[in-house]
N, C-alpha and C positions, 0 to 999 in steps of 0.2 A: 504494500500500500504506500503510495505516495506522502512526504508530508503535506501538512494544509502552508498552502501562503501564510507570511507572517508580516504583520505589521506593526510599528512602535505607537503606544498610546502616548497622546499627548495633552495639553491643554493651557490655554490663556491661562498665568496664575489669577492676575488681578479678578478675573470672574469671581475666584473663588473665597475673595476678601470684602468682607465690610467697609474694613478702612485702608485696604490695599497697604499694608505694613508689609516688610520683606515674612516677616516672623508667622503674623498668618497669612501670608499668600501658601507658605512652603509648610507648615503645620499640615493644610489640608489639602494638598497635593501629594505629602508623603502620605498622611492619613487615607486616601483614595487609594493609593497603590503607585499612584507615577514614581516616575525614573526620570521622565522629562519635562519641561514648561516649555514654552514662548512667555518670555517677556514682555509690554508692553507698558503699562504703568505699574509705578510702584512708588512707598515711602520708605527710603532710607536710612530715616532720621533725620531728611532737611524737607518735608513734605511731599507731599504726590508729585510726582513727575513722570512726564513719557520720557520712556527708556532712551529716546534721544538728546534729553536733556540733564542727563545724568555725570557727576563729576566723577572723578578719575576715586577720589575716598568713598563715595555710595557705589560703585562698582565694587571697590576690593571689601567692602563691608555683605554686598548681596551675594559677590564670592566663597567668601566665607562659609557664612551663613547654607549657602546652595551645597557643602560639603559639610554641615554640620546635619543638612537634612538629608544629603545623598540624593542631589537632583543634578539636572545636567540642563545643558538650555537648548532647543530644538532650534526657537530662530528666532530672529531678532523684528519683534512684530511694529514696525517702522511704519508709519503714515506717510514714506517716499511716494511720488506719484500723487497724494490726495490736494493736489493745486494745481490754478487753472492753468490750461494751456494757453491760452492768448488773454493780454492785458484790455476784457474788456467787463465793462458793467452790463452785469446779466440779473441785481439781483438777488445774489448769493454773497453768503459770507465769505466764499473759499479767497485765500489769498495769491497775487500772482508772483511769481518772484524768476526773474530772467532768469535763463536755463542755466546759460553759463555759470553762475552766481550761485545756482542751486547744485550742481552738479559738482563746484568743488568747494563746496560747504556742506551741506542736509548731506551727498551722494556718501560723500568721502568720509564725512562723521560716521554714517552707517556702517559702513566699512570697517571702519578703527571701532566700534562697540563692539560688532561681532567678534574681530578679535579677539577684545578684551574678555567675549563671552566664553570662547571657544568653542564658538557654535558657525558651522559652514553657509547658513543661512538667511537668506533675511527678506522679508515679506515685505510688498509694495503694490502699487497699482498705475493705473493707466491713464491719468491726469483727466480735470472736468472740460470738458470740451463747454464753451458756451450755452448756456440754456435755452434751449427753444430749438438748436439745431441740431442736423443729423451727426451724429456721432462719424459717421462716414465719411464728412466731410473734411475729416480731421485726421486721418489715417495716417497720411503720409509724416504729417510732423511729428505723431504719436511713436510713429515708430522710428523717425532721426533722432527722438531725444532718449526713447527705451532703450536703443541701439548701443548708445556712447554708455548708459547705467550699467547696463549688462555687461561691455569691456571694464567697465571702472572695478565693478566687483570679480570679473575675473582677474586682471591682473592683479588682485588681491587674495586669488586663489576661495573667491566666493560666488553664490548661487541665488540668482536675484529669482522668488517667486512672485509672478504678478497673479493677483486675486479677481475674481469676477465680482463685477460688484455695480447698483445700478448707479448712474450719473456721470459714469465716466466714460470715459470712448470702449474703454473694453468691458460693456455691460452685459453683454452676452457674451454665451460661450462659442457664437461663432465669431462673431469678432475679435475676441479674444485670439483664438485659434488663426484667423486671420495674420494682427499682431504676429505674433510668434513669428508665422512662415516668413511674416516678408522682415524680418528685425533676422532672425536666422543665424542664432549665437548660443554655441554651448552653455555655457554660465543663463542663459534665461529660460526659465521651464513655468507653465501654469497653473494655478491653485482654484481646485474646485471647491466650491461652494453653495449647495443644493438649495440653501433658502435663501441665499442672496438673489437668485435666480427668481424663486417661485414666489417672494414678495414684493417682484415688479407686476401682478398679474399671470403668467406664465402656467399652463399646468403640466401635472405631471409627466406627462408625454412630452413635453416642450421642454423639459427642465433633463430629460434623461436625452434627449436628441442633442443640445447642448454638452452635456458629459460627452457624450461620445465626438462630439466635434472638439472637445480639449483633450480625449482620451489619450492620442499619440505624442503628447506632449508634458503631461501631467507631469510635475514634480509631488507635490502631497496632496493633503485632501481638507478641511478643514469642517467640521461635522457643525453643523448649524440645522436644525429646521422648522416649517412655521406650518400653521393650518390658514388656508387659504379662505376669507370670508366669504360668506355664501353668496352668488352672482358676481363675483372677483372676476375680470377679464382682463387683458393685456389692452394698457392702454399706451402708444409711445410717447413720453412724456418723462420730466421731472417726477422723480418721487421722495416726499417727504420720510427722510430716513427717523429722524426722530418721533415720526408718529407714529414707528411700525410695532406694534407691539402682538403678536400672534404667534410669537417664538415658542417652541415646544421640544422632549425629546427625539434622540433621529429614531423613535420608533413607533413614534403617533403619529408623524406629523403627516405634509401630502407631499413628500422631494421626493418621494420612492426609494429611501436608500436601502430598501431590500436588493432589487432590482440592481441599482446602482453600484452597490458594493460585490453583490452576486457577479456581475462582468469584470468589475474593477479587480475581482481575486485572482484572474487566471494572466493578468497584467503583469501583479507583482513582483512574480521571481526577478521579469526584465529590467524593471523597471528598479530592483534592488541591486543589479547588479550593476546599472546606467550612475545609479546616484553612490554606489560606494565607490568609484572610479574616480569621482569626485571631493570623495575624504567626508559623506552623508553617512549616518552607519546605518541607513534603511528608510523603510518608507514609512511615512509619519501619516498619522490623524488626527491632527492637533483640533481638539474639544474647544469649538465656540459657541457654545449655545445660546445664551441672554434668552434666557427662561425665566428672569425678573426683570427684563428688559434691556432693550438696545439701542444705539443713535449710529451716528455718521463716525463718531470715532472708538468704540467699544464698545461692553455690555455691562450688563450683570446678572449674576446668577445663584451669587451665595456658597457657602459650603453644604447646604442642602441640594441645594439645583444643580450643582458643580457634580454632585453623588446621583442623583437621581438619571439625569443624563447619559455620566458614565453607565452607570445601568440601562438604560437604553441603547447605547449603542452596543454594548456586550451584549445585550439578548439578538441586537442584527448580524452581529458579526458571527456568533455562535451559531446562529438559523444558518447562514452560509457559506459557513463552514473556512473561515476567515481564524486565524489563530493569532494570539497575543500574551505577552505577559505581564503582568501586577505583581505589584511586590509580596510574596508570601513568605512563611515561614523560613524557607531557607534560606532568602535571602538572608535573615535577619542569625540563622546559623552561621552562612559566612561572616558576616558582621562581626560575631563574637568568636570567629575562628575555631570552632569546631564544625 
């Protein structure tokens, strides 16, 4: 008998904190069973901050601390990409900031955290195309400026995942997919996300046609999903990110991650061996749920909802026959060296 694919669990810590403290972010991430975070926001000891804005002593403090709880850092969950592409008034809060300007500042910062994380990864997106227009029309510059991200983090000997997500040019999975082909650079691989998708409108046929238009390309996966309001249709449009609240685990929800995860297993092997090539040690499902709610730049979800989740998606992955591990017993024998 064959083994089953294996996948590394993962998940935003800061979901799983009240007051996003290093102390219980990593409490209840080891309390769950993880081995691994994504970083994102955290408090140090000098207040909440995104993990971009973090000094050289809150890193060697959350360092620590990430070895005193036995966690490791998946990737480095950046808001790269979450600003406009062109310097125009649409309306939105989003900020513009000259590419050049961004690319050896925000790009390169990111760069130099992961490092300091020792983690190969780092999470981004596909910049907001002006509101009102077609995403389409924007393609080309989306991909001269991803193009130059994606060299910056490899000559860093790192791996830029662009996420799907609605308002920005790569809000669907085909476009997205799109992106990729014509930017055409090892270092950039794409990050699926089933409710990003299905709370633009979208249903679940549309949301799994999607996957499989990022499937050749995927770097990880990021577990989110939402129940879709009854007569919900796809409308093309702006969507109000902070008023989505219909987050649920990936086992109630309508993303289909049965379905989803059932094709994505027979992936894996390949795709584990594309990303340890890379200096990745596997293929990640970094847990974002905001099952006590979510906006434009995070969620939340508690160390309840953080648990509950997790449990959700272990009953899909076990349905299909998807393998993983949590930290049990022996890890905690090795620990004490017997």
């Amino acid at each position: 008998m064959s083994e089953k694919p294996r996948v590394i669990l993962s998940g935003f810590a800061d979901e799983a904190a009240h007051h996003k403290t290093a102390v219980e972010q990593f409490s209840a991430m080891a309390a769950l069973g993880f081995e691994y975070y994504s970083v994102r926001f955290i408090d140090a000891g000098e207040g909440i901050k995104n993990v971009m804005q973090l000094n050289k002593g809150e890193i060697r403090t959350i360092r620590h601390l990430e070895d005193e709880y036995g966690l490791s850092v998946t990737s480095i969950g950046s808001p790269i990409g979450k600003v406009k592409l062109l310097d125009v008034e649409d309306g939105t809060k989003n900020p513009y900031i000259p590419f050049k300007k961004y690319l050896a500042s925000q790009v390169a910062k990111a760069c130099e955290i992961a490092h300091a994380f020792e983690t190969k990864l780092i999470r981004g997106f596909s910049f907001y195309h002006p509101k009102g227009t077609d995403p389409r029309e924007h393609l080309a510059q989306t991909v001269e400026q991803l193009g130059q991200i994606a060299e910056a983090c490899h000559r860093s000997d790192l791996t830029f995942g662009l996420e799907v997500e609605a308002n920005l040019v790569g809000q669907t999975g085909q476009l997205l997919a799109e992106i990729e082909k014509q930017v055409d650079h090892p270092a950039l691989v794409l990050i699926f996300d089933a409710a990003n998708i299905l709370c633009q409108g979208y249903t679940p046929a549309q949301v799994f046609e999607q996957y499989q238009a990022m499937k050749p390309n995927l770097g990880w996966l990021h577990i989110k999903d939402y129940l879709q309001p009854k007569n919900s249709t796809h409308t093309p449009g702006h969507v109000d990110e902070d008023a989505l609240k219909h987050f649920v685990p990936a086992d109630i929800g309508d993303s289909g991650h049965v379905a989803i995860l059932r094709d994505f297993a027979d992936a894996i092997p390949k795709l584990e061996k594309k990303l340890k090539r890379r200096g990745i040690p596997g293929v990640f499902l970094d847990l974002e749920p905001h099952v006590k709610g979510g906006g434009q730049f995070g969620g939340f979800s508690g160390p309840d909802g953080m648990g509950i989740a997790l449990a959700g998606l272990r009953r899909v992955l076990d349905f299909v026959g998807i393998d993983y591990h949590l930290r049990d017993f022996d890890d905690i024998r090795a620990l004490r060296g017997f």
